[in-house]
SEDONU-250729 format. One record per residue (C-alpha): z, y, x; residue number from 0; residue in three letters. Coordinates in steps of 0.2 Angstrom, whole numbers, plus 5000, padded with zeros to 4 digits. Layout:
BEGIN
<r><pz>Z</pz><py>Y</py><px>X</px><fimi>NUM</fimi><fise>ALA</fise></r>
...
END
This chain:
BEGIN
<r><pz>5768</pz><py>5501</py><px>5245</px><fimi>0</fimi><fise>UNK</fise></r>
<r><pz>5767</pz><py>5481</py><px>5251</px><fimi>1</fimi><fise>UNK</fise></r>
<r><pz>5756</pz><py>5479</py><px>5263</px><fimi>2</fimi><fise>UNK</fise></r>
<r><pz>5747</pz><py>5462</py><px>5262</px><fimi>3</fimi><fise>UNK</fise></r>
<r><pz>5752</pz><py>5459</py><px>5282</px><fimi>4</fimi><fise>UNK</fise></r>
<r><pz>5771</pz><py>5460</py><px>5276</px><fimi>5</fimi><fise>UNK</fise></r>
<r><pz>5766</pz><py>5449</py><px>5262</px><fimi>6</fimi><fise>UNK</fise></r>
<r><pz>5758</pz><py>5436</py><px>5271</px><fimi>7</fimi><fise>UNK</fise></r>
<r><pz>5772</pz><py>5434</py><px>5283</px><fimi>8</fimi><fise>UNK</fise></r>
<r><pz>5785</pz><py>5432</py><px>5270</px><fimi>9</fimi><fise>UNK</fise></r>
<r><pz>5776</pz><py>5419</py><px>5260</px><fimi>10</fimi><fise>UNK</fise></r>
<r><pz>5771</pz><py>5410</py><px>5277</px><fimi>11</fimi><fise>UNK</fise></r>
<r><pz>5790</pz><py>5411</py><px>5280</px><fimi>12</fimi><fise>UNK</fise></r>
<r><pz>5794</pz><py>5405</py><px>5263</px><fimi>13</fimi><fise>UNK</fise></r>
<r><pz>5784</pz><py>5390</py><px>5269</px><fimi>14</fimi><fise>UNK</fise></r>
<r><pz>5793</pz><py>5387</py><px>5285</px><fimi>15</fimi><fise>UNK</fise></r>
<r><pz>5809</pz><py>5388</py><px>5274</px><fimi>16</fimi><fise>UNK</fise></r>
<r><pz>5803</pz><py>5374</py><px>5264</px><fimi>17</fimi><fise>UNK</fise></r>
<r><pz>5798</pz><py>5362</py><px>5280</px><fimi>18</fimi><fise>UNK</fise></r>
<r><pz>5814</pz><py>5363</py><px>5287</px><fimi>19</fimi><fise>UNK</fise></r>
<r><pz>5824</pz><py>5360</py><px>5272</px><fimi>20</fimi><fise>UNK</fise></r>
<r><pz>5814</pz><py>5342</py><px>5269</px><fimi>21</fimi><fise>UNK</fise></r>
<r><pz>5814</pz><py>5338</py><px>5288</px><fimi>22</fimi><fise>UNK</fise></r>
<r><pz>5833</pz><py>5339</py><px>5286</px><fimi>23</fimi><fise>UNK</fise></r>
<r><pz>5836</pz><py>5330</py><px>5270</px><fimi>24</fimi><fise>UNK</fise></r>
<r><pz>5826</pz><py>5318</py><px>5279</px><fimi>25</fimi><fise>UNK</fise></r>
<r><pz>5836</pz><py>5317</py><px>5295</px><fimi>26</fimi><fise>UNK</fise></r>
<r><pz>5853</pz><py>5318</py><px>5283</px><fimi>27</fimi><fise>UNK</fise></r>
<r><pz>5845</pz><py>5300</py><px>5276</px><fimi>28</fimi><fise>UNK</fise></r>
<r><pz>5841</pz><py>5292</py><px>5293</px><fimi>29</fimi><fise>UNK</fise></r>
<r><pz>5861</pz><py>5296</py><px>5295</px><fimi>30</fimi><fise>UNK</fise></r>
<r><pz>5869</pz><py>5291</py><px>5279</px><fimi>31</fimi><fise>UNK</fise></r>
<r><pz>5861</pz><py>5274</py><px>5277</px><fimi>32</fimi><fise>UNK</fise></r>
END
């Protein structure tokens, strides 16, 4: 059985994830140009 404390933290993760990922595409931009 889930418990909603282990879901929370996963989807919060999840989140984080996400964050990083467009702080880097944008960092990656700054350098190409």
């Amino acid at each position: 059985m889930e418990q909603p404390i282990r879901i929370a933290l996963i989807e919060s993760m999840e989140d984080l994830e996400k964050q990083v990922y467009e702080q880097v595409d944008a960092y990656l931009d700054t350098i190409c140009d």
